[in-house]
N, C-alpha and C positions, 0 to 999 in steps of 0.2 A: 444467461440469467444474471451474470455479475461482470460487474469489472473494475480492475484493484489495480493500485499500484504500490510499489513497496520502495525504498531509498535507505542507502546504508553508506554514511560518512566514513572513511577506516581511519582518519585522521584523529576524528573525535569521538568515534563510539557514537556519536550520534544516529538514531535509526528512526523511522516512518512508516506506518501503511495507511491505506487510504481504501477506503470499498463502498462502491453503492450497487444496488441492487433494482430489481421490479414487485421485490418480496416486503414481508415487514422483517423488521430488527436485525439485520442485516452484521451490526457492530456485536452481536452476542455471538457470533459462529466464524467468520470469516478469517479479520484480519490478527496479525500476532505480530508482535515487535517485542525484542527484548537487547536492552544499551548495552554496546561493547562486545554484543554476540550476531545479532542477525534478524531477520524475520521473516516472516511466510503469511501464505494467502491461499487458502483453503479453498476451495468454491467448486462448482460443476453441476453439473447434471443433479446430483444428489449430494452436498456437500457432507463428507466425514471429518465430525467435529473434534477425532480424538488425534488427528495428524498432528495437532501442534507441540502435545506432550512426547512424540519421539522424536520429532524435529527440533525440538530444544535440546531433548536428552543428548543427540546426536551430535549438537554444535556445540554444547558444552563440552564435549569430549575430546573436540579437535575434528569432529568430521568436517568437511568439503559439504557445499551447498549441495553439491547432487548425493556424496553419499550418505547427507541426512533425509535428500527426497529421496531416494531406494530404499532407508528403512522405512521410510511410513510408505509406500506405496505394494514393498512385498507383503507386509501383513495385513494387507487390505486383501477382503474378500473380493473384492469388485472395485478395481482400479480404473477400470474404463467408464465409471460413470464420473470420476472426478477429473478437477483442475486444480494444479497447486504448482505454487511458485516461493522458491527459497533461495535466500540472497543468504549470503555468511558474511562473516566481520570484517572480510577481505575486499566486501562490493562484487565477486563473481557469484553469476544466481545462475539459475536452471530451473527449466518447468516439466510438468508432466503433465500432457491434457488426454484424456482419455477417449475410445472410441467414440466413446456414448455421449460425449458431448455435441451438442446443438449447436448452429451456426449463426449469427457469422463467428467465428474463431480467433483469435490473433494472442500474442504474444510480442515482445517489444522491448531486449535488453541491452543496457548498455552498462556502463561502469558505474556501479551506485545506483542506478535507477533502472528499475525494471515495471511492466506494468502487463497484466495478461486479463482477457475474458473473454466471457463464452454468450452466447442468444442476445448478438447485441445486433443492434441496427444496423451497422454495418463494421468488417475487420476494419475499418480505417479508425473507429472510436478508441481504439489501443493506442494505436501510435500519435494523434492525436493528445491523448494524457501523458505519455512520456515525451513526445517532444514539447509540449508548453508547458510544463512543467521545469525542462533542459534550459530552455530559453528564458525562463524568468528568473531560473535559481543560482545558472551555474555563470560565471567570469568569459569563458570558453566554450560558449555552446553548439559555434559552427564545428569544431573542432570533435565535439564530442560525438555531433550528431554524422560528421561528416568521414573523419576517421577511429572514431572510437577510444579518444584519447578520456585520460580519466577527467572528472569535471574539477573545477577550480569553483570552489565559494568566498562569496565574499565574507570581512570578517563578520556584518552582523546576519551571517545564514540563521544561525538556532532560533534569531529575533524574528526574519522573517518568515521561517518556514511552513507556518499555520496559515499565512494568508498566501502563498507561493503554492500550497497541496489544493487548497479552494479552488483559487485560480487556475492549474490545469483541469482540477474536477467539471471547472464549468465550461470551460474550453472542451473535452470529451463528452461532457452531456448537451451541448449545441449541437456538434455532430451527430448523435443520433441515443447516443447513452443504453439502456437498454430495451431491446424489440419489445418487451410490455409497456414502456412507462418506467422511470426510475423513481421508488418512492419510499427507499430509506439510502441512509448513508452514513460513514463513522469514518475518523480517522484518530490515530494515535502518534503521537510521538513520546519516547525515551531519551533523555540525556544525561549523562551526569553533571550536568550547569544546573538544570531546574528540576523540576519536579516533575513528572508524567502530564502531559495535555491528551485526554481522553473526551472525544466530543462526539453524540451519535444523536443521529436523527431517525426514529425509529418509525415511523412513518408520515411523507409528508406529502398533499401534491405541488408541491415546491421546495427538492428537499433542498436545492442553492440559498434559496430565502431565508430557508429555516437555520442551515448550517453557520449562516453569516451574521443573521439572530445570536446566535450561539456564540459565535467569535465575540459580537459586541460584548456579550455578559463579559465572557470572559476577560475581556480587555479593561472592562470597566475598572476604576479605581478600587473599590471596596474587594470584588473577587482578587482584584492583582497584591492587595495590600496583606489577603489569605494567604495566596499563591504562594509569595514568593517567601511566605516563612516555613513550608514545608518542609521537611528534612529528604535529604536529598539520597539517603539512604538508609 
């Protein structure tokens, strides 16, 4: 039904998610990002939308990616209909996909980047988004993909990063994206350089078109000239 990917710089606090779906508004329930801690990606069979308030609580505390995903997944009455993937400040993430989820399946982690989903056209659409994603973003991308070495950014990454999450998003939806149709999509990015870049497509049948629509506004002079006087915290 969805498929996300999440990235987490430990250098910079810099953090990402990315999620389209076959549903409408997809960016109101999925993904979560929060700068200098971590982020997660909700989704499955019946997505439960209150995972991301123990998963923050968990990582602000000092938990490990996995044992902020074991508190939101023991309090869950029904874990087996979810998918959820959680990266910590560190770039080590961990998922939980539940029985009850629909296929095809996949998951897809490396150091900083991770990417998982469920009722997609095919497991190959995972890997697919995290590796063209690896390969456009990172210095070292044989390297990373090939022994799991952590990724190397160039210095303008935060600059590119908006049009770098697109670009695997449409790379993964060529592939096959998901087995209904994908026709919403959202991504987020956190830094402490800018300000929040929050961009959703809440439904489209074209949501690449729309999303890049979306990019132009934002890049345009007048929103950039808003943007960048936003307080930064």
């Amino acid at each position: 039904m969805t498929l996300s990917l999440v990235h987490v710089q430990p250098d910079t606090g810099t953090v990402a998610t990315l999620t389209a779906t076959g549903g409408v508004a997809v960016g109101g329930y999925v993904h979560h990002c929060w700068r200098g801690l971590g982020a997660c990606v909700t989704q499955g069979r019946y997505t439960n939308p209150w995972y991301p308030a123990t998963i923050h609580e968990a990582l602000r505390n000092g938990a490990s990616a996995s044992q902020a995903l074991h508190a939101a997944t023991r309090r869950d009455a029904h874990p087996e209909l979810r998918q959820c993937l959680v990266m910590g400040s560190d770039g080590r993430a961990d998922v939980h996909t539940g029985a009850a989820n629909l296929p095809g399946i996949a998951a897809s982690l490396y150091p900083g980047i991770a990417a998982i989903g469920n009722m997609l056209h095919s497991a190959e659409v995972v890997e697919v988004l995290a590796q063209r994603f690896i390969k456009v973003s990172t210095l070292n991308s044989q390297a990373v993909l090939q022994n799991g070495a952590a990724p190397q950014f160039p210095a303008d990454h935060a600059q590119q990063l908006l049009g770098h999450l697109l670009t695997a998003l449409e790379a993964a939806l060529d592939e096959g994206g998901d087995a209904r149709g994908t026709r919403s999509a959202a991504l987020r990015i956190e830094s402490f350089f800018h300000a929040p870049i929050d961009l959703r497509v809440d439904w489209s049948d074209d949501v690449i078109a729309s999303l890049r629509a979306l990019e132009a506004r934002f890049r345009a002079d007048d929103f950039q000239a808003f943007w960048q006087q936003l307080p930064l915290r």
